[in-house]
C-alpha positions, 0 to 999 in steps of 0.5 A, spaced: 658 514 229 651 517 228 653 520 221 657 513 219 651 509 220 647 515 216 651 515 211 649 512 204 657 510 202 656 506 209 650 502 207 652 501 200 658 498 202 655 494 207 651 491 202 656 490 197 660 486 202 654 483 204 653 481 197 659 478 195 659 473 201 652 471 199 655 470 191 662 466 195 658 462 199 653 460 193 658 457 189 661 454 194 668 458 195 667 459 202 663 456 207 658 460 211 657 456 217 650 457 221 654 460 227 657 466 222 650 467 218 646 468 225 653 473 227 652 477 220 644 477 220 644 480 228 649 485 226 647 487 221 640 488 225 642 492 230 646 496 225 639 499 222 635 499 228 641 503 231 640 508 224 633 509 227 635 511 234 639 515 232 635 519 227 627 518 228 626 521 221 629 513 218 624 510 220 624 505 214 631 502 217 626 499 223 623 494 217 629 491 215 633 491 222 626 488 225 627 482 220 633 482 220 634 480 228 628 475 227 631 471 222 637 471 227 634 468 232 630 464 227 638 461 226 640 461 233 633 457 235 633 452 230 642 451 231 642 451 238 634 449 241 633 441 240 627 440 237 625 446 235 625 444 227 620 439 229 614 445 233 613 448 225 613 455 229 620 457 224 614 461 220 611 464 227 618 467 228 619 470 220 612 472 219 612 475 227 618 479 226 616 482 219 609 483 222 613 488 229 617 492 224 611 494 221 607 495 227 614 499 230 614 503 224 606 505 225 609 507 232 615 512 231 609 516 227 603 516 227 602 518 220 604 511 218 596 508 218 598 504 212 603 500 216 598 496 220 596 493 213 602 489 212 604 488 219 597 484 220 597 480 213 603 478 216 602 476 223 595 473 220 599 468 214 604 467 220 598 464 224 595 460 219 602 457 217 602 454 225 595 452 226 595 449 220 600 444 222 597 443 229 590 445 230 583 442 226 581 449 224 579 450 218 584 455 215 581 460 210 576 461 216 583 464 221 586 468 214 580 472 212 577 473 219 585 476 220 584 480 213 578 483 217 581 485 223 586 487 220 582 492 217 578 494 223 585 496 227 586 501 221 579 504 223 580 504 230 587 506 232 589 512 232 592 516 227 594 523 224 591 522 217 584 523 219 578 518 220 579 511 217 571 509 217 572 506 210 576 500 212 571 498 217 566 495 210 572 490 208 574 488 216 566 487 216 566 483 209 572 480 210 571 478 218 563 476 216 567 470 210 571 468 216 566 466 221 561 464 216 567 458 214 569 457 221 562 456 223 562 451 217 564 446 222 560 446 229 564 444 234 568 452 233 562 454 236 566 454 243 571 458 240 567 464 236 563 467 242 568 467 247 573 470 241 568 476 240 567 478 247 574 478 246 574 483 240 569 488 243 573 488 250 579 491 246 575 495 242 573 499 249 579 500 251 582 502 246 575 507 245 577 509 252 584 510 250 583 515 244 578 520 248 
């Protein structure tokens, strides 16, 4: 089992298959319904997850296995969940489930820093895409104080690279823009300061974790 899945011919054949359907159901020769769509993403999901678990070394296959699982459930959700079309969390559901392949990637091996940049621009666009449906607050404010923490992650989490001191000047660039165009409007005030002494209770505990 292990040396199919970790065989390329397995893989190529898989997307050739895989390919074709898309190709057949595009020109309307065959009909995939949702419930096969949601059978072939969560398979094929699996599939590649299972390539890591059996080989630490592939990594890679965590990304599209993740988002292959998330675009599943978002299938499974929207088909057979009544109502969730209307909640606009369809984004959430895409945008996290990319987000947590990278954030699995950065985990298997450390030496992955990189992987926490994609994994928060996506969560950050996926919350963006939800309170902008659903909330007053100003947007480009939460976009550019993500992009900053998403750099100060890259500074305080561990890594085997080596200091990561320069990603501390763009979270603080970015992360000063953002709270200046929150603060624009008054009555968010409230939610700054209680999210700040969230922000510094975390940074101690993950301190405290790296000692």
């Amino acid at each position: 089992m292990k040396k199919i899945l970790t065989s390329p011919i397995f893989w190529g054949v898989l997307l050739i298959l895989g390919g074709v359907l898309f190709l057949l159901d595009t020109f309307n020769i065959i009909s995939i319904d949702d419930l096969l769509w949601l059978i072939i993403t969560a398979v094929a999901g699996v599939l590649f997850v299972a390539v890591y678990l059996f080989n630490h070394d592939h990594w890679w296959a965590l990304i599209p296995g993740i988002i292959l699982l998330a675009l599943a459930t978002l299938i499974g959700l929207t088909t057979y969940l009544p109502g969730f079309s209307d909640s606009n969390l369809e984004p959430l559901v895409i945008f996290g489930g990319i987000a947590l392949s990278f954030l699995l990637v950065y985990l298997a091996d450390r030496m992955n820093w990189w992987a926490i940049i994609p994994m928060g621009i996506m969560a950050t666009l996926g919350s963006v895409a939800v309170l902008s449906n659903q909330t007053r607050i100003p947007t480009s404010g939460i976009f550019f104080l993500g992009l900053g923490l998403t750099f100060v992650l890259v500074a305080i989490l561990p890594n085997k690279v080596g200091s990561m001191k320069w990603a501390w000047i763009p979270g603080g660039i970015l992360g000063v823009f953002g709270l200046v165009l929150l603060v624009a409007q008054e009555d968010l005030l409230n939610y700054i300061w209680p999210l700040a002494l969230i922000i510094c209770g975390l940074q101690l505990i993950i301190r405290s974790f790296r000692r």
